[in-house]
C-alpha positions as CSV (number, residue, x, y, z in Angstrom):
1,X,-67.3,137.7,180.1
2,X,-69.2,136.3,177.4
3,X,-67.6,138.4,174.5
4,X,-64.3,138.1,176.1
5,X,-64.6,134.0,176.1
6,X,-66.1,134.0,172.7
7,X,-63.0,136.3,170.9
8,X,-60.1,133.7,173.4
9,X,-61.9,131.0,171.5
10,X,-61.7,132.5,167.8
11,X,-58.2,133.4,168.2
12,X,-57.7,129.8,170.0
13,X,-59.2,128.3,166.7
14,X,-57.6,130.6,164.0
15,X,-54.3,130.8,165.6
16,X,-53.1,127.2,166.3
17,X,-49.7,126.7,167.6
18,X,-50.0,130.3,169.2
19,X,-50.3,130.9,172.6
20,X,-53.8,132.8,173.4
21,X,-53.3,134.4,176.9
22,X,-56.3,136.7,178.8
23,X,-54.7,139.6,180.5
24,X,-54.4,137.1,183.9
25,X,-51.7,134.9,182.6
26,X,-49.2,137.2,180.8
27,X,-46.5,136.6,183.2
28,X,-45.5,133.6,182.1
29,X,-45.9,134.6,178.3
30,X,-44.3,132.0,175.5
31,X,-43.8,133.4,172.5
32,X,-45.6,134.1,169.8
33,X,-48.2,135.1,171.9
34,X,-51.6,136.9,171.9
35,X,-52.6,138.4,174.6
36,X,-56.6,139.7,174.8
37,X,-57.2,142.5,177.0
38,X,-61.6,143.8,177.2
39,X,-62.2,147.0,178.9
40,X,-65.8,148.3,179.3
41,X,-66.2,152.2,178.0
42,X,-69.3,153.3,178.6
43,X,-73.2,152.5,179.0
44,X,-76.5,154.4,178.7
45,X,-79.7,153.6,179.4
46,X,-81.9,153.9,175.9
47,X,-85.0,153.4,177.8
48,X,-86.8,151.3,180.0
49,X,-85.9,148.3,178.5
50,X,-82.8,148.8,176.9
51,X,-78.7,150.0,177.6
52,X,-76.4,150.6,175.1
53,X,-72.9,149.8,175.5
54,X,-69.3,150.1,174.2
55,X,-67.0,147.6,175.1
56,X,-63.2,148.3,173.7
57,X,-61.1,144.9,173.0
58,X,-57.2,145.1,172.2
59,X,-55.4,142.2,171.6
60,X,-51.5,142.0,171.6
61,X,-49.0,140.2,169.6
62,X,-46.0,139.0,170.9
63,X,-44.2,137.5,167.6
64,X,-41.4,135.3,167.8
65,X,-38.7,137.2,166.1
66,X,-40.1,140.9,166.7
67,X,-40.0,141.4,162.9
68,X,-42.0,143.8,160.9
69,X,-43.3,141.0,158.5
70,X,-44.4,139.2,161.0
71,X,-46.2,142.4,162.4
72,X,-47.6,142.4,158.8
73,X,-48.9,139.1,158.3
74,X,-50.6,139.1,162.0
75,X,-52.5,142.2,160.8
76,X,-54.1,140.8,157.5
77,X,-54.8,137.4,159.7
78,X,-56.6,139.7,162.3
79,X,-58.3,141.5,159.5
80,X,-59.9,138.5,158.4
81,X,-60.7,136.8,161.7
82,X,-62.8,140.0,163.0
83,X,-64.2,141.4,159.7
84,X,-67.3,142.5,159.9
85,X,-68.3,141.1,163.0
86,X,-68.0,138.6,165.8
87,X,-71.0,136.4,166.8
88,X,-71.0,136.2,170.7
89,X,-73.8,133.2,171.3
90,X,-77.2,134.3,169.4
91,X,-76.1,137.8,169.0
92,X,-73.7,139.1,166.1
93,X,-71.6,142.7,166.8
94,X,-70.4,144.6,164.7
95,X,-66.7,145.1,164.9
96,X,-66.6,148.7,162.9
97,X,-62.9,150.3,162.9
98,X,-59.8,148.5,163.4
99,X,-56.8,150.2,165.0
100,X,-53.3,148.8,164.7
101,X,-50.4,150.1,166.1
102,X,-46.6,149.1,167.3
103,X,-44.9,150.1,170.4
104,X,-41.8,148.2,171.9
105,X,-42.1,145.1,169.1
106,X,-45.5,144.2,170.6
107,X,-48.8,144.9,167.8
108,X,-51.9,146.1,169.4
109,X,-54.6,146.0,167.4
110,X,-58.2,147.1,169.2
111,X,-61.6,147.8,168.4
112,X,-64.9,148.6,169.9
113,X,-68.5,146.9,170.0
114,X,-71.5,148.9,170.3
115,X,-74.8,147.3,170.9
116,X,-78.1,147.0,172.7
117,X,-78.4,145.0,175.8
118,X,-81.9,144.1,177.2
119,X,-83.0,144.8,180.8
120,X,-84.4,142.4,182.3
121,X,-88.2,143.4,183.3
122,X,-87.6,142.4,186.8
123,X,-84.9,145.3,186.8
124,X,-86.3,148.2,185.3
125,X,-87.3,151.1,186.5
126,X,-90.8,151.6,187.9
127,X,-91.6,147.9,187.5
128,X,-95.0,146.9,189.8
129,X,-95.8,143.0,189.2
130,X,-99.8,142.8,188.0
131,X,-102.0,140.4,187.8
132,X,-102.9,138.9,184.1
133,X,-106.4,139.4,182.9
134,X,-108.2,136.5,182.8
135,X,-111.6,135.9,180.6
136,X,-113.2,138.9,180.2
137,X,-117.0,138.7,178.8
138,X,-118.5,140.9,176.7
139,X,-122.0,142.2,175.8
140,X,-122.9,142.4,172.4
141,X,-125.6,145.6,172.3
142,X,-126.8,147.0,168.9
């Protein structure tokens, strides 16, 4: 939810005067419109302490006029607001490839983040709580 709140709020900024929709509200769509849609891929564990995943986002463009120029200039604008990477809280992601593509007058453009997740220790496999050390003394024998 995090990376899905963070890219509504980029395209909130960047895009004034369009409406920015999550998938939930698209039934009452005003046009132009864009439309963000997050779908988890996959996720491996890397080792105890770590997952990978890869999250796919698309976003859709409902322009006004359904013109190819306005197709166009959406691109290059989306270019620019998700090159090279988006910065979700303390982290940065790397966006990578960008896919556009047109199908009934709406542009999708998509993309995937990779990255490393932490587990939480609590959570990990084989985790036994111990007890610290405390002050340990030492003889010193030569």
């Amino acid at each position: 939810m995090e990376i899905k709140e963070a890219i509504i709020n980029k395209l909130t900024n960047s895009f004034e005067g369009y409406n920015v929709y999550g998938e939930e509200d698209v039934a009452s769509l005003l046009k132009p419109a864009l439309v963000l849609r997050v779908y988890p891929i996959s996720m491996a564990i890397e080792n105890k302490y770590h997952r990978r995943k890869f999250i796919n986002v698309q976003i859709y463009y409902h322009s006004e006029n359904g013109t190819n120029g306005e197709d166009l200039d959406m691109i290059d604008a989306l270019y620019e607001v998700f090159d090279p990477v988006l910065v979700v809280k303390d982290r940065i992601l790397p966006v990578g490839v960008i896919h556009t593509r047109v199908k009934d007058n709406t542009l999708r453009l998509s993309f995937n983040l990779d990255f490393i997740d932490s587990i939480e220790e609590t959570k990990s496999y084989n985790y036994e709580e111990y007890e610290l050390m405390e002050e340990l003394e030492m003889k010193e024998e030569f």
